[in-house]
MINUMI-890184 format. One record per residue: residue number from 1; residue in three letters; x, y, z of N, C-alpha, C in turn. Coordinates in nm, 3 decimals, m for minus. Each point is the difference from the previous one (the first is absolute). Layout:
% MINUMI-890184
NUM:ALA:X:Y:Z:X:Y:Z:X:Y:Z .
...
This chain:
% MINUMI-890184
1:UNK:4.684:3.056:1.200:m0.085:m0.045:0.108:m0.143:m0.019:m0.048 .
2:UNK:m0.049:0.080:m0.056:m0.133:m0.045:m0.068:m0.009:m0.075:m0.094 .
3:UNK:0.131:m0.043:m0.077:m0.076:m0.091:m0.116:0.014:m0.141:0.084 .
4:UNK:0.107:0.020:0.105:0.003:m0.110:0.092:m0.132:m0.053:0.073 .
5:UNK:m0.056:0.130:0.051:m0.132:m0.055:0.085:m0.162:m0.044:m0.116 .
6:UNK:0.043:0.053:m0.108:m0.069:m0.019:m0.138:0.016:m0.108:m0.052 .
7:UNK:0.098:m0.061:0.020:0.008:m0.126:m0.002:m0.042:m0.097:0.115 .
8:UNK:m0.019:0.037:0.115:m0.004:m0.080:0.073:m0.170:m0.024:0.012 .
9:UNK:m0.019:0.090:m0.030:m0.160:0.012:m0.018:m0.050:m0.086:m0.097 .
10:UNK:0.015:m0.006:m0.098:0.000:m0.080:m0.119:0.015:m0.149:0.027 .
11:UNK:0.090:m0.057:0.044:0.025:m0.085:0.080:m0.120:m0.075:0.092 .
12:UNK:m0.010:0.134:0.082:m0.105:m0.075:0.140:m0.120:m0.026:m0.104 .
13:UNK:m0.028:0.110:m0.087:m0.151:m0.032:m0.072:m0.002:m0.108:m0.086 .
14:UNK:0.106:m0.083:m0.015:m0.011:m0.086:m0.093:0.012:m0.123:0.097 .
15:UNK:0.061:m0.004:0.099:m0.016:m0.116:0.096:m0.111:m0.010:0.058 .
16:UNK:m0.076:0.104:0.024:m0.143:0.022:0.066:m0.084:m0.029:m0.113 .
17:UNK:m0.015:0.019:m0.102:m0.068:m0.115:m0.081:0.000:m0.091:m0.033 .
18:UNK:m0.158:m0.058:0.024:0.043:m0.200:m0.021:0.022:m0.001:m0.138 .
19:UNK:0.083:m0.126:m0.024:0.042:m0.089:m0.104:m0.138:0.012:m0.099 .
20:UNK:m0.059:m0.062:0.034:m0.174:m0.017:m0.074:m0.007:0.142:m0.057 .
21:UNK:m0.017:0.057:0.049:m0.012:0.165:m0.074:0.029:0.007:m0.138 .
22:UNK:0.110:m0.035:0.009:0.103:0.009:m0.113:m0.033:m0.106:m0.141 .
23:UNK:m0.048:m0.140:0.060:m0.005:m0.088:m0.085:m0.158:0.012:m0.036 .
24:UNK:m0.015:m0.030:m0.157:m0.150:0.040:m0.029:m0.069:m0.173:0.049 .
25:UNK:m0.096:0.034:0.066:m0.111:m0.106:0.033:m0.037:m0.099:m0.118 .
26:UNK:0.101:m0.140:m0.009:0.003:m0.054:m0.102:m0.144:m0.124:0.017 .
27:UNK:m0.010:m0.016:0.136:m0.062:m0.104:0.014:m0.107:0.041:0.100 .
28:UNK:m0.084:0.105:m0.037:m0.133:0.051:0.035:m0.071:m0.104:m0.021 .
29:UNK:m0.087:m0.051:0.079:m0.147:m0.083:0.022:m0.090:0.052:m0.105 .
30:UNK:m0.083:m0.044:m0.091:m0.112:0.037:m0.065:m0.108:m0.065:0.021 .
31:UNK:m0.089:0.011:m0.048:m0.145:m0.048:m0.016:0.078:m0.193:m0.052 .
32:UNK:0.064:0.017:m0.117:0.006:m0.112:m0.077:0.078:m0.091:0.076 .
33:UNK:0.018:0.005:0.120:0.074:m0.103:0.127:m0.112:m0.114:0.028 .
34:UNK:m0.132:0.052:m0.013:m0.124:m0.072:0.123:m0.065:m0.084:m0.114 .
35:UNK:m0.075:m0.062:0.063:m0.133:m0.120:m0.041:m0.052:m0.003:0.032 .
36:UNK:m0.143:m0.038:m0.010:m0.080:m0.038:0.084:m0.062:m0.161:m0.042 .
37:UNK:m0.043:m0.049:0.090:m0.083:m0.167:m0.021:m0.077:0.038:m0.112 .
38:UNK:m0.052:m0.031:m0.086:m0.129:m0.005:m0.069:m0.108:m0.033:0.083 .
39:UNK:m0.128:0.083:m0.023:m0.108:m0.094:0.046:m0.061:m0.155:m0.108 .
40:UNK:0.055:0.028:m0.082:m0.032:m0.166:m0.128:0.163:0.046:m0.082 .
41:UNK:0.044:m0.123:0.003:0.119:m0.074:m0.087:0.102:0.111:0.015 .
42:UNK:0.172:0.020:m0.064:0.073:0.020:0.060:0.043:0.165:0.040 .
43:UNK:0.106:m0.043:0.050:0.007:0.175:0.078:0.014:0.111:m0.048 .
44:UNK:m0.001:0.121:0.015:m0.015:0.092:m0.016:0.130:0.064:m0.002 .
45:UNK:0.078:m0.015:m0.109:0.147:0.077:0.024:0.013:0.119:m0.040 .
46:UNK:m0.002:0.121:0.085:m0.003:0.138:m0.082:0.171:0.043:m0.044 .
47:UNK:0.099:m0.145:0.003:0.106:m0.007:m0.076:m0.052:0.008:m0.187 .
48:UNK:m0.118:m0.074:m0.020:m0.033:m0.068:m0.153:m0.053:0.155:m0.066 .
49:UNK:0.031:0.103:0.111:m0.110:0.068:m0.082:0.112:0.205:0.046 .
50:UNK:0.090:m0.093:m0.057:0.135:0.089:0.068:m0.022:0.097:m0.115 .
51:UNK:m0.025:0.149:m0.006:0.054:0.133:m0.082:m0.169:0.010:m0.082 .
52:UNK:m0.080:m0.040:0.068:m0.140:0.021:m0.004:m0.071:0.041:0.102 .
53:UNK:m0.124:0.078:0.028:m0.015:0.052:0.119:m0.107:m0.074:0.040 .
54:UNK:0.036:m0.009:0.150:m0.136:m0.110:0.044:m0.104:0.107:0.130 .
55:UNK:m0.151:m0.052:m0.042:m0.058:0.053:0.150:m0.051:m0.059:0.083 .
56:UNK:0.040:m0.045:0.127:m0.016:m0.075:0.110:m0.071:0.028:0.030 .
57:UNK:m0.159:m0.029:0.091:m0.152:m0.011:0.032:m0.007:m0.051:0.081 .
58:UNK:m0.026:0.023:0.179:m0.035:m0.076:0.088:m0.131:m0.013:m0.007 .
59:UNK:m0.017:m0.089:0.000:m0.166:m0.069:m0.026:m0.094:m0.076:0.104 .
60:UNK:m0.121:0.072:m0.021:m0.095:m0.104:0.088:m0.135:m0.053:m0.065 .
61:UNK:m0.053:m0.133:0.049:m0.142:m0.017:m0.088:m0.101:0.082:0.106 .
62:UNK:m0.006:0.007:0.105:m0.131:0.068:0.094:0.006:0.139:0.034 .
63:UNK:0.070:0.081:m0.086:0.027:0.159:0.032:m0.066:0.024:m0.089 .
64:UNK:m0.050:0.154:0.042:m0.073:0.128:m0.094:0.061:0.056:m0.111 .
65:UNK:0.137:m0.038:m0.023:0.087:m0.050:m0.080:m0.001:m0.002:m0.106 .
66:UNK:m0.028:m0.167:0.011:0.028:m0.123:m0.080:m0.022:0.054:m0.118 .
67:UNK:m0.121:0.065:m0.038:m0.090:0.032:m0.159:0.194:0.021:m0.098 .
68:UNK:0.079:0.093:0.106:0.132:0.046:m0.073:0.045:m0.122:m0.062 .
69:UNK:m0.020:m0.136:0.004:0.038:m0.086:m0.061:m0.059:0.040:m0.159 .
70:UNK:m0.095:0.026:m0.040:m0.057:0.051:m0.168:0.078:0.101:m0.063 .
71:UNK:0.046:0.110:0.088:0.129:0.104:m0.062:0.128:m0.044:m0.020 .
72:UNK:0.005:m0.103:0.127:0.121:m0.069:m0.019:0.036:m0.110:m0.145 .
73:UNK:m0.102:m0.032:m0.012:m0.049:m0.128:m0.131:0.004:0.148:m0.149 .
74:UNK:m0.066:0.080:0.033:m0.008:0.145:m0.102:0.193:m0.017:m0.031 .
75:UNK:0.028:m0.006:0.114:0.186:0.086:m0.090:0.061:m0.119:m0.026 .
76:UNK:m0.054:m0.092:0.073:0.092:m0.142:m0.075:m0.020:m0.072:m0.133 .
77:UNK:m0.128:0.029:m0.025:m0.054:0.024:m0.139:0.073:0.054:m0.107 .
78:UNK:0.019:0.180:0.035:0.044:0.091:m0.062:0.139:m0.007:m0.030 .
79:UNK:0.106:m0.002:0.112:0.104:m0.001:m0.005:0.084:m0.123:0.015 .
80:UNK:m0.049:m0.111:m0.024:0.080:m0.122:0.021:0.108:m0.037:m0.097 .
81:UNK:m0.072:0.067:m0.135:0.053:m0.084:m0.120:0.136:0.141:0.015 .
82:UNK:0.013:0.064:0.063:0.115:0.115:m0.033:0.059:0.021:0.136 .
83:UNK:0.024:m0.110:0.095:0.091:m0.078:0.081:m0.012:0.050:0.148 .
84:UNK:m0.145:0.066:0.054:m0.059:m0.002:0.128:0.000:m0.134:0.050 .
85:UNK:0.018:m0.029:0.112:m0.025:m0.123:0.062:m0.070:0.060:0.150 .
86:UNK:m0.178:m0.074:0.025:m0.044:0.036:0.105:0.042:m0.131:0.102 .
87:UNK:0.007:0.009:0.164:0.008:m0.113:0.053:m0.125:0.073:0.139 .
88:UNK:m0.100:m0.112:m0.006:m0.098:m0.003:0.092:0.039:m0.071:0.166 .
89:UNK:0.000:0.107:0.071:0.080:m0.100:0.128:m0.080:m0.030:0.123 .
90:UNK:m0.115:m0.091:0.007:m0.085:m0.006:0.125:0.072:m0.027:0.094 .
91:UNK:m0.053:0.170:0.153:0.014:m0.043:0.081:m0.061:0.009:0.124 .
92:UNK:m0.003:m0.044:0.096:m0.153:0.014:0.101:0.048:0.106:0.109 .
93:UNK:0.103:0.100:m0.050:0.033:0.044:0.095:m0.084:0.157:0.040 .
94:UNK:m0.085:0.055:m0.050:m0.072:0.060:0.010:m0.161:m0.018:0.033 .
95:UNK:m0.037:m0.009:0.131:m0.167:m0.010:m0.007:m0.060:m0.179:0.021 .
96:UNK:0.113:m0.060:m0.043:0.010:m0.159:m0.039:m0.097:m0.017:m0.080 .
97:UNK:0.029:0.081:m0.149:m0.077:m0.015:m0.111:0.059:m0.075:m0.119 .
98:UNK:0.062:m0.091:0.063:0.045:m0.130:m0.082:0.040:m0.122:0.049 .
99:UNK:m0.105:m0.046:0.082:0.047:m0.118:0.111:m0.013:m0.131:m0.045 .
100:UNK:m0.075:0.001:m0.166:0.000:m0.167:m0.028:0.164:m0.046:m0.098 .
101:UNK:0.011:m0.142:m0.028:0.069:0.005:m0.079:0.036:m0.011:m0.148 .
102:UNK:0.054:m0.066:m0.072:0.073:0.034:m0.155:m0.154:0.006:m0.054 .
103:UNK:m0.100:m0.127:0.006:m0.099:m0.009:m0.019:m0.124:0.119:m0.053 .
104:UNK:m0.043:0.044:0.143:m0.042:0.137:m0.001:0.029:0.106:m0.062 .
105:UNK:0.164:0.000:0.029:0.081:0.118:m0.069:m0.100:m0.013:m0.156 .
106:UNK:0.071:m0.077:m0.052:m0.036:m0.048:m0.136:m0.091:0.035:m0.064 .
107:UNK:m0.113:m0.033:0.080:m0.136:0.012:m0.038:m0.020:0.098:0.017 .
108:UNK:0.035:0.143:0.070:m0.074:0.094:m0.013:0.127:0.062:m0.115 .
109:UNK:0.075:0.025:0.010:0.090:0.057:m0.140:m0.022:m0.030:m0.079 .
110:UNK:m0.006:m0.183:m0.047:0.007:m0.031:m0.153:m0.158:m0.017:m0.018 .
111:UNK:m0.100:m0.070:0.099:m0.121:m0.001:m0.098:m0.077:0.123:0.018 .
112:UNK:0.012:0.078:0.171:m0.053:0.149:0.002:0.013:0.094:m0.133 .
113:UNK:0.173:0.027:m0.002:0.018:0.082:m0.037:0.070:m0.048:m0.143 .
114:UNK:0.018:m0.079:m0.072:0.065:m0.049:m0.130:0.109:0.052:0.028 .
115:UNK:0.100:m0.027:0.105:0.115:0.062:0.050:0.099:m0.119:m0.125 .
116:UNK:0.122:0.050:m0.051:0.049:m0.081:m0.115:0.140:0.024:0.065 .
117:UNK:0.059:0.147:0.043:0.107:0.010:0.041:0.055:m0.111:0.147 .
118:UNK:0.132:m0.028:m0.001:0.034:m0.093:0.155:m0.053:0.038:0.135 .
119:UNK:m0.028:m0.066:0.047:m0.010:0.028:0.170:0.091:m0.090:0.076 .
120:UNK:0.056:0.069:0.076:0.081:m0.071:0.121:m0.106:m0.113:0.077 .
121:UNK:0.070:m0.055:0.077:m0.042:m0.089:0.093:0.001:0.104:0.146 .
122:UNK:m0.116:0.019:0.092:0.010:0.077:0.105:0.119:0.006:0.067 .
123:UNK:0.000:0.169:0.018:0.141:m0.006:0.089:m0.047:0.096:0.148 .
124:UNK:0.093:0.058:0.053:m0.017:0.121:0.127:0.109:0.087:m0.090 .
125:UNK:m0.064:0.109:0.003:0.029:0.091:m0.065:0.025:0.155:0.089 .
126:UNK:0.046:m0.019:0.074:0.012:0.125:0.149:0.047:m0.085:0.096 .
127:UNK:0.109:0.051:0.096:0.052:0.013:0.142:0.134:m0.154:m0.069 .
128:UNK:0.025:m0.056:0.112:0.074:m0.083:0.009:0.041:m0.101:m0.041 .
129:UNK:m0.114:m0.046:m0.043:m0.021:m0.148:m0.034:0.004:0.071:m0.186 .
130:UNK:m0.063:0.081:m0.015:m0.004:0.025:m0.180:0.067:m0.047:m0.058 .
131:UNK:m0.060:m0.019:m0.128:0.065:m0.047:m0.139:0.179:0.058:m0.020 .
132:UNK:0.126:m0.023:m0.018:0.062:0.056:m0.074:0.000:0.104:m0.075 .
133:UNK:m0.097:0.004:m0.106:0.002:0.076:m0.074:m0.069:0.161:0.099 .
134:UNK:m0.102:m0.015:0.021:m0.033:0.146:0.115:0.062:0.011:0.134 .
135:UNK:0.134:m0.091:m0.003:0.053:0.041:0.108:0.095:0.102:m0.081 .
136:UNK:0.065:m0.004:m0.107:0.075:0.049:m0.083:m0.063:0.108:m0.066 .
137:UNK:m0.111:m0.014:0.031:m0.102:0.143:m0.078:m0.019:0.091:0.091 .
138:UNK:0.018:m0.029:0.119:m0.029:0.065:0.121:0.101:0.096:0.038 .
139:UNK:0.110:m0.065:m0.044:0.143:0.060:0.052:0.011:0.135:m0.125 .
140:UNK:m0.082:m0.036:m0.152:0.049:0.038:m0.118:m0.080:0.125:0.029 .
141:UNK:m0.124:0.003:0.067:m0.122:0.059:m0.040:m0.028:0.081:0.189 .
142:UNK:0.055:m0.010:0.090:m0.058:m0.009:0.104:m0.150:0.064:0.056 .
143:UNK:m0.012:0.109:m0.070:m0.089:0.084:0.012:m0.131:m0.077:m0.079 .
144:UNK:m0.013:m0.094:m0.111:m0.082:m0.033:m0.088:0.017:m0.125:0.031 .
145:UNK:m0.030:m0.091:0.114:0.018:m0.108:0.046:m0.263:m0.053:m0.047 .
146:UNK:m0.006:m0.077:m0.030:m0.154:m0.061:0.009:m0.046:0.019:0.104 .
147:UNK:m0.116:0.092:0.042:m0.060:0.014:0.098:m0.133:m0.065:0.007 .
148:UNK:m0.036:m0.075:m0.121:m0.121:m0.065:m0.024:0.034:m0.050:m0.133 .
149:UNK:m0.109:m0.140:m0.034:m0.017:m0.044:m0.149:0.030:0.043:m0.117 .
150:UNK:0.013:m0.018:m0.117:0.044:0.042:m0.099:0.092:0.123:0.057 .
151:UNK:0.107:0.007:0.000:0.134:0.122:0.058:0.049:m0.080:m0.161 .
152:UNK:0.069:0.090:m0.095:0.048:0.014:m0.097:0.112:0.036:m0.010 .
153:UNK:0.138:m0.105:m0.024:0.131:0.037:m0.008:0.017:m0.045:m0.200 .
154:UNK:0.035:0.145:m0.070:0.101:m0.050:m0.103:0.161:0.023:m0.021 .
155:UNK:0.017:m0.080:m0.014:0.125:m0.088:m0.065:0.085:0.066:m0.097 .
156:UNK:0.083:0.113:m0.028:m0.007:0.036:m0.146:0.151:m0.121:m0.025 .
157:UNK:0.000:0.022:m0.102:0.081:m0.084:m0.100:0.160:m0.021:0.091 .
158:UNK:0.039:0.099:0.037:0.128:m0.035:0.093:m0.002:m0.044:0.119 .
159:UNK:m0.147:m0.088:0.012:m0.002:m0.096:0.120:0.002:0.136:0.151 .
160:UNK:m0.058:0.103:m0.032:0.019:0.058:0.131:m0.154:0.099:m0.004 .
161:UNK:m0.088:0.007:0.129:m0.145:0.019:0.002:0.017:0.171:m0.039 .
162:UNK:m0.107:0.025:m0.120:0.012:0.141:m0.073:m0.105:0.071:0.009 .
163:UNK:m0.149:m0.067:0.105:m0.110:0.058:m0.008:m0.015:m0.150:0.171 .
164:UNK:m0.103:0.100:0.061:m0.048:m0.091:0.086:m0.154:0.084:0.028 .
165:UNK:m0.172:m0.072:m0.007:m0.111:0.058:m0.035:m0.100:m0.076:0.126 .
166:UNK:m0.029:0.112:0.083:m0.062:m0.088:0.129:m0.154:m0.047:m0.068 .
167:UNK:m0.021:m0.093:0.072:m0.156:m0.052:m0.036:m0.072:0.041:m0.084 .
168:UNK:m0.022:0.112:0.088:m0.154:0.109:m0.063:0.032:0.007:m0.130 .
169:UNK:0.108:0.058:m0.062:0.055:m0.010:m0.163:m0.031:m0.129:m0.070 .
170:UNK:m0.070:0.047:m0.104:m0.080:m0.125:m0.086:0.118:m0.018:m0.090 .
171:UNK:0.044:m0.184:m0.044:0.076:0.024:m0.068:m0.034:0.044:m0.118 .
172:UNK:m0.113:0.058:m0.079:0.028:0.036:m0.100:m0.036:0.174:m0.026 .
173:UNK:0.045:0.059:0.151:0.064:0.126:0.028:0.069:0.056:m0.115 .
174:UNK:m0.011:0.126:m0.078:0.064:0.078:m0.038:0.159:m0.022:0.077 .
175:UNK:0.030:0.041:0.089:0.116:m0.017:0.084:0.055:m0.099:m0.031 .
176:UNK:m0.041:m0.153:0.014:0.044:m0.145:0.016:0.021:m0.010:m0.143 .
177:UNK:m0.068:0.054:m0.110:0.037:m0.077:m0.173:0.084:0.115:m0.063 .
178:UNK:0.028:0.133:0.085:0.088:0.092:m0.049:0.191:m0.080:0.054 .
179:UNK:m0.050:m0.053:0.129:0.180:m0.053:0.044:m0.013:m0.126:m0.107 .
180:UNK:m0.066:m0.106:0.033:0.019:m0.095:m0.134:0.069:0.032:m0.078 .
181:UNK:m0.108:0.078:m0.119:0.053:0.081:m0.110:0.140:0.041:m0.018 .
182:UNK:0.056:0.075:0.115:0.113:0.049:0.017:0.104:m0.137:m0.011 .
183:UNK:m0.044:m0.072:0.093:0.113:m0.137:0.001:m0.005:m0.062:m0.132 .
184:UNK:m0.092:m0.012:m0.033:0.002:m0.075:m0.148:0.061:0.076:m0.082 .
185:UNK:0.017:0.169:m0.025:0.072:0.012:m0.112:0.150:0.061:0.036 .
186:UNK:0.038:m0.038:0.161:0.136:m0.006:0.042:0.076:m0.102:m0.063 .
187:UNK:0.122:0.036:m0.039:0.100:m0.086:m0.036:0.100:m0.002:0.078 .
């Protein structure tokens, strides 16, 4: 009688678990799914830049900010040639401290700031309408969603977010070039 009801138990617990359980998550979403427009010439595939770690930058030119564009230019400098990829992503969704377009953008990143790394083409980056990619960061990250300008998501190498650094964190934070570091000498 008990190995009977020992079995039956066994049974219910294995029908009461879903299928999925069982099968390993072959086709998890990563970072390396999304794109973004370019703000100048072509897109931004964070497919091209698959088993390298990338750090995503919501960006504005009229925030208290912005200066983070020079730290940002500091690690793209540093770490480019050893397979960091930064992507700059203006968007006006904070304060509406990025309301002109590609133009403007431009000019304050590349001649402000000798910005060299990509920038997106403006997106919405919070609630409904958002980008893809922070709708997927949102779900990944919920708690570490951009509450303002420069919000800092990296990328590590298996396409899944391994550090996320609110504003106030300069990117060239102790904190922010210690996760780098880490991704770069992950294999």
């Amino acid at each position: 009688m008990q190995t009977r009801r020992h079995v039956l138990t066994l049974l219910a617990g294995a029908l009461a678990t879903p299928a999925l359980a069982q099968v390993p998550n072959m086709s998890r979403t990563t970072a390396y799914a999304f794109s973004f427009a370019a703000l100048e010439g072509a897109d931004i595939r964070l497919m091209a830049h698959a088993g390298k770690p990338i750090l995503v930058v919501n960006t504005a030119s009229l925030c208290g900010y912005t200066p983070q564009y020079a730290g940002l230019q500091e690690l793209w400098t540093r770490y480019r040639a050893r397979g960091l990829l930064i992507v700059g992503v203006p968007a006006n969704d904070f304060g509406s401290q990025e309301p002109g377009g590609a133009a403007e953008i431009s000019k304050t990143a590349h001649d402000g700031y000798r910005v060299s790394f990509p920038l997106a083409a403006k997106v919405v980056v919070k609630g409904p309408e958002a980008h893809p990619f922070y709708k997927w960061a949102a779900l990944q990250r919920p708690g570490e969603t951009p509450r303002w300008n420069f919000h800092k998501y990296l990328v590590g190498r298996d396409g899944t977010i391994k550090a996320s650094f609110a504003t106030a964190v300069e990117p060239t934070d102790a904190r922010v070039i210690a996760a780098i570091e880490r991704e770069l000498a992950a294999e």
